[in-house]
N, C-alpha and C positions, 0 to 999 in steps of 0.2 A: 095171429095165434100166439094164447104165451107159453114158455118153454117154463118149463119146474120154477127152475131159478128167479124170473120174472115175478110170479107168484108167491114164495117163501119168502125171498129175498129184497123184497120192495122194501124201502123204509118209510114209515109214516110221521109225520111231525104230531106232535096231542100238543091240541088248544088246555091252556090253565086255566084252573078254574074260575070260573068270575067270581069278584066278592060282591054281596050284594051294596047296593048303592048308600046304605045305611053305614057299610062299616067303613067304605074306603077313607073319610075323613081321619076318623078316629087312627088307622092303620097307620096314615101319613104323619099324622100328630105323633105318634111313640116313634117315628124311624128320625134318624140321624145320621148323618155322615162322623165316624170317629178316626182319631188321628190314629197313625200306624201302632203307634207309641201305647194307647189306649185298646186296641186292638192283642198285640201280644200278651199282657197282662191276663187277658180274659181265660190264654189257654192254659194254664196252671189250673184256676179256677173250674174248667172243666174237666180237667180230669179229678180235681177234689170232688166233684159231685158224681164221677162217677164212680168213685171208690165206694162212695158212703152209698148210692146206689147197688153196688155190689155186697157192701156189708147187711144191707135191707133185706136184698134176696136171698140171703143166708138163710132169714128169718118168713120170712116172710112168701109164699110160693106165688103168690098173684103176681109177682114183680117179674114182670118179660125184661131178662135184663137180656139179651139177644137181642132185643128192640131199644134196651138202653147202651148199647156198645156202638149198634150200627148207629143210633143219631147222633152219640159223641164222635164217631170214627167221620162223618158227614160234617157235623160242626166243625171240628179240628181241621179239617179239609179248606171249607168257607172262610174258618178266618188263618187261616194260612194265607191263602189266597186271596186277601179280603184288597191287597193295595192294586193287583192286579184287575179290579174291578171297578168301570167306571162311577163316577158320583150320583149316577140317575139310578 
């Protein structure tokens, strides 16, 4: 028998998506391993694009910048955390 908790509270792992067999070369060919050094540079840079991104949606309503906060706030995260991740 399952009690509440059993049921609400199970965690499930989700499979990623598959890339079709077409793209995975191409995916491998742009990826790189970059040195730390090369890594911190990039976070300036993101936040310039999101500035100008915010300046956009000044203008502009189509622009989710809700959607562009949360992928910088997600990137920033990534390459924070980028040395602490293995080379595979």
């Amino acid at each position: 028998m399952y009690t509440l908790s059993m049921v609400f509270f199970r965690r499930y792992k989700h499979k990623l998506p598959r890339f079709p067999h077409t793209v995975i070369p191409t995916f491998r060919n742009l990826c790189e391993v970059l040195p730390d050094e090369d890594v911190e540079k990039l976070l300036p840079q993101l936040d310039t694009h999101l500035l100008e991104l915010e300046e956009t949606a000044k203008s502009n309503p189509n622009v989710n910048i809700v959607l562009g906060r949360e992928l910088s706030e997600r990137s920033r995260y990534l390459l924070t955390h980028y040395p602490e991740f293995g080379k595979k």
